[in-house]
N, C-alpha and C positions, 0 to 999 in steps of 0.2 A: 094745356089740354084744348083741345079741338072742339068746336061749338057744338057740332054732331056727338059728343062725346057724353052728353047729359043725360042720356038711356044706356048703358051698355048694353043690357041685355037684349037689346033689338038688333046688336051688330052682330056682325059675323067678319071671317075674314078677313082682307087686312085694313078695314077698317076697325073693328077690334083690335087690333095686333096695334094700331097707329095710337090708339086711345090708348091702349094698354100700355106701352113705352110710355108713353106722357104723363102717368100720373103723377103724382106729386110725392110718391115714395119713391117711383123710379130717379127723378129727379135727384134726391137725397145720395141713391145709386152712383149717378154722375157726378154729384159733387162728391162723393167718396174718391174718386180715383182724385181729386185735386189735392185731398185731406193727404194723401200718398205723396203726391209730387212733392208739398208744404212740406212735411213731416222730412224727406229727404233735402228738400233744399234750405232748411235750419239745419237738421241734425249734421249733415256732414264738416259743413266749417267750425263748428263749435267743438264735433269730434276730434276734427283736424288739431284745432286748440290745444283740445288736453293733452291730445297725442304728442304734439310739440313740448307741451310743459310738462308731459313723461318724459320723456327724451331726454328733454335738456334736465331733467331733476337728475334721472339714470347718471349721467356724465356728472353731476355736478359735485366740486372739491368739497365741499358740506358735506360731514355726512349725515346727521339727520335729514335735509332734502336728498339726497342719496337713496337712503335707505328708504325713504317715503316714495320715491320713484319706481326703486324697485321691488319695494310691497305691491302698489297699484295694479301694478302691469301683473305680478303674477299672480296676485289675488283675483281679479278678474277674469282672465286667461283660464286661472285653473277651476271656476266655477260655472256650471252650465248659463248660457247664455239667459235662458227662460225665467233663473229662478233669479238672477238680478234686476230683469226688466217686471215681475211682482215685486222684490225686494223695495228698490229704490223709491218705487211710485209712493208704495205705504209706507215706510223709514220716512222719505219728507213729509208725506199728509201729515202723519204724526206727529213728526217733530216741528213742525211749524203750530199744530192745534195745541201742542202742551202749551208755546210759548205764548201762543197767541191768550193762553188760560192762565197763565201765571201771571200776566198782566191783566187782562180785561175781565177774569170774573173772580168775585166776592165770592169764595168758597173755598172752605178748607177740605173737600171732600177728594181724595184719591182721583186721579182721572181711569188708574189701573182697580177696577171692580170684578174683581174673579177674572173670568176671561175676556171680557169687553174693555172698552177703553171710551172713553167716557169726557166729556168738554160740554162747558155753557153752549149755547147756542150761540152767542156771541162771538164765539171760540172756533168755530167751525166756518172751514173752507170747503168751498166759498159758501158764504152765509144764506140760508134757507130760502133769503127773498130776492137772491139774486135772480138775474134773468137768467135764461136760460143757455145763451151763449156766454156767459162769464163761466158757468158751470164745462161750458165745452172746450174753451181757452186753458183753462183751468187742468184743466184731464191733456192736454195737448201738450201743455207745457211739463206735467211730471212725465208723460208718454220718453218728451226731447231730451229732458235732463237724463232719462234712462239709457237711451241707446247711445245720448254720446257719452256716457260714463261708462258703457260697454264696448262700444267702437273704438271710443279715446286711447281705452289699453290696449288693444290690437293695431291701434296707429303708431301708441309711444314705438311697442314692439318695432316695429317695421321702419320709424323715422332713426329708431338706436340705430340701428343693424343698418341703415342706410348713412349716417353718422360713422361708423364702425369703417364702413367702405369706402371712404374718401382716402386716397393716397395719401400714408404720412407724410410722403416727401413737401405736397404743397403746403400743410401745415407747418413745418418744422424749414420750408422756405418763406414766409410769410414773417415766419416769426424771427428768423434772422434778417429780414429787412424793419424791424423794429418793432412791428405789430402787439398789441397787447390780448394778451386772449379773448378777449371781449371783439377787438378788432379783427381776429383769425375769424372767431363763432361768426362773426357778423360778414363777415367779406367774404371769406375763402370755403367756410366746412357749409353753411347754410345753404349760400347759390348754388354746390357742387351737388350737396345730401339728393337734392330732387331728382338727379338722373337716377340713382338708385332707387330712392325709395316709389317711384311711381308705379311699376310693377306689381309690388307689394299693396298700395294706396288701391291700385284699380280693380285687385282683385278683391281687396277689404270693401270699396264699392261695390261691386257686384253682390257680396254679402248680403252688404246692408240694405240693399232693393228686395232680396229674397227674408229677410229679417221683418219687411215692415208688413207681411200677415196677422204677426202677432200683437197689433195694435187693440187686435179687437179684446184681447186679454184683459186689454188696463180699460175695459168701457168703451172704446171710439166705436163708431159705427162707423168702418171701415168696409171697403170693398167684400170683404170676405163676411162681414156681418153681413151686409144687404145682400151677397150672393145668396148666403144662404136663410136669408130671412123671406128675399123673394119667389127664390126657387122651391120652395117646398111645397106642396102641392095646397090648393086652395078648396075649399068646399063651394057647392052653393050659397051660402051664408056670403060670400063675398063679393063686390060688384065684377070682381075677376076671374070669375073660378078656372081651375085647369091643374092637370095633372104635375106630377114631381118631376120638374124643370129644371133642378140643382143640376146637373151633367152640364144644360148650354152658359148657365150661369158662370158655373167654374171653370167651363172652357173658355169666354170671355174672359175672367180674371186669367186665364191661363196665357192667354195670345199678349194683352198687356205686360205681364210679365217680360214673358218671351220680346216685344215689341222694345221694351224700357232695357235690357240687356244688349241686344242687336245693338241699338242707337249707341249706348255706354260703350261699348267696345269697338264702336268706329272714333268714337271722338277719342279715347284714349290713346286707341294702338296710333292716332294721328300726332297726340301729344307727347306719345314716347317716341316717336320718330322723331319729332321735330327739335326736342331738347335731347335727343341722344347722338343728334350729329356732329360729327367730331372727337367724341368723346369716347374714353377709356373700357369702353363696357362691353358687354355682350351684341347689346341693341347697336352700338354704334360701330362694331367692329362688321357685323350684320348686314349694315347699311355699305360699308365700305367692299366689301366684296360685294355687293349687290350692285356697285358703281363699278368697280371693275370690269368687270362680265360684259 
């Protein structure tokens, strides 16, 4: 904030307007949109993860990992997005605070008490005297576990089915030069899978950018909390006052968006170009008449 900035009510203008940007909840604003970027640049590789270890569970001679693969994927799949990204966050508080209560408190008492649920103090994440930012790590971390155990099963989907699409011929030639299936998986089906499944990956990104609103669900003071926490109209009572502003608020959340999408689908369509040259596919046959011409 601005030195001139220690009276508001004498400013006007964009003096006002200069103060007004700066305050320290605006601020909170602008690290919001970082909390987005963070939440996107963990969640996706770790999605990626699961998505792989759907995959390859989906294909695998097991069948208990088998059928646990193709549980996941359709379990997830067939239930609204919304009500996993509540589900998950409370499933783990909870089940971390039973355990954390079956070892660390002295008490035979139910943690299940009618409808509430119930843990020592001791027992409770994160503990009462935490600071402040443990409490925000905290909320961040069940936020990540949620959407890549949501994204995960929309990735296994798409890694199968790109799996599924590698020519049997290079499989079933790999394996006649002595290869072991471990050595196929790892050589030939894995480095092939990506021309496929990237299509599917960068629309499942694009998702997941339009997905990370609902942060503010599970507690984050996300973009879309301080849009509308700042935009709502202000009294006198406040060093700020001014009318219901929510419209330019959420049209800034709106241009980000829009901005974060643009950027994603130049780097993409760059990377599907580039790993689809020469190859068997849509994209690359695409490219070859686009060379012709």
């Amino acid at each position: 904030m601005f030195s001139f900035c220690s009276d508001p009510s004498v400013l006007d203008g964009l003096a006002w307007l200069s103060c007004y940007l700066t305050t320290g909840t605006h601020m909170l604003f602008y690290a919001s949109f970082g909390v987005v970027l963070l939440l996107l640049a963990i969640t996706a590789p770790i999605a990626l993860l699961f998505g792989y270890g759907g995959a390859m569970a989906s294909r695998s001679r097991i069948a208990p990992l088998r059928w646990f693969g193709k549980v996941y994927t359709s379990m997830v799949r067939g239930v609204p997005d919304i009500v996993f990204f509540l589900f998950v966050p409370i499933a783990l508080d909870q089940g971390l605070e039973w355990l954390r209560h079956q070892a660390l408190c002295d008490s035979d008492a139910p943690v299940r008490q009618g409808n509430d649920f119930v843990v020592c103090a001791a027992a409770k994440l994160p503990l009462s005297t935490s600071p402040e930012w443990v409490h925000d790590i905290y909320a961040m971390t069940l936020a990540v576990i949620a959407f890549s155990v949501v994204f995960g099963a929309f990735a296994a989907n798409v890694l199968y089915g790109a799996m599924q699409a590698v020519p049997r011929a290079q499989l079933e030639t790999a394996e006649a030069y002595g290869m072991t299936p471990r050595q196929v998986s790892r050589r030939i089906l894995v480095p092939q899978m990506w021309t496929y499944a990237l299509p599917g990956l960068s629309n499942l990104w694009m998702i997941l950018i339009k997905a990370t609103p609902l942060l503010f669900l599970l507690g984050i003071e996300d973009i879309v909390y301080w849009a509308r926490e700042l935009g709502g109209a202000k009294t006198s009572s406040f060093a700020y006052p001014h009318p219901d502003w929510r419209l330019y608020y959420f049209l800034a959340v709106l241009v980000f968006y829009l901005l974060m999408t643009w950027v994603s689908e130049r780097v993409l369509d760059r990377v599907i170009r580039r790993l689809s040259a020469g190859q068997a596919t849509m994209a690359g046959e695409a490219q070859r008449k686009a060379g012709a011409l």
